[in-house]
N, C-alpha and C positions, 0 to 999 in steps of 0.2 A: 554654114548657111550662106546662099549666093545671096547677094540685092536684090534678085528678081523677087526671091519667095517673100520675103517680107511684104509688100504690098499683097500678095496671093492670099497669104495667112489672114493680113486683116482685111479681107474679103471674104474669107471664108468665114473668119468668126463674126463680121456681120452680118452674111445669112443667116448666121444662125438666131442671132439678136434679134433681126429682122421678122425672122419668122420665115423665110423664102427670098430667091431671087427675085419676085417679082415685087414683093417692097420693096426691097433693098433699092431694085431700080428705078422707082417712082421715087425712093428719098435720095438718090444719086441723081435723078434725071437722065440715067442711062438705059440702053435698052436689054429687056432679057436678054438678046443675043450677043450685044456686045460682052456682058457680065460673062457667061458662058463662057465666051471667048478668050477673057481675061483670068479665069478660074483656069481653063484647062493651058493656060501657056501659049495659047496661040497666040495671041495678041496681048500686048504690054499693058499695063497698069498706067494710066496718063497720073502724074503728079497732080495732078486738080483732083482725080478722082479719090486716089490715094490718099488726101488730105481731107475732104470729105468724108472718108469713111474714117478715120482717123478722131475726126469731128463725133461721127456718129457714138465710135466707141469708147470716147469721152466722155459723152454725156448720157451714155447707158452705163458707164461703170460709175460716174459723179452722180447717177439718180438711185443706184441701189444700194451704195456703199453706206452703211450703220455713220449715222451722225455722231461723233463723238461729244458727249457735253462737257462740259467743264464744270464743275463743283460750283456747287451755289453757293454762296457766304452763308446761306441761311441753312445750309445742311450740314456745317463742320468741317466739311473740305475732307483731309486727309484721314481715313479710318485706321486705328492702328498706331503701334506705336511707332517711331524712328528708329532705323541704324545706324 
């Protein structure tokens, strides 16, 4: 995989997050056409944006991901016996 496509990929899978280019670009601050532009290879991925979206798909994978809990003292903890 080159350098290039990495920035592309997570562009692509925040459209998808996004729901369309056209979020995507109002929470980028970029415009449909440059995203477009940046999707098909024409034009490079600026490291600001790249980080940004990056941003993005941190805190859509940090908001859907099951909270793990930790055992209540008041529930016993560990079920089961030891090995």
């Amino acid at each position: 995989m080159k350098n290039s496509e990495v920035p592309m990929m997570a562009l692509r899978r925040a459209v998808q997050l996004c729901n369309g280019l056209d979020a995507l670009g109002d929470a980028l601050s970029v415009s449909t056409e440059n995203l477009q532009r940046m999707l098909s290879g024409e034009e490079e991925v600026p490291q600001e944006v790249f980080l940004q979206t990056v941003g993005l798909l941190l805190e859509a994978t940090t908001n859907r991901a099951p909270r793990r809990s930790t055992p209540d003292s008041n529930e016993g903890g560990r079920r089961g016996p030891r090995h």
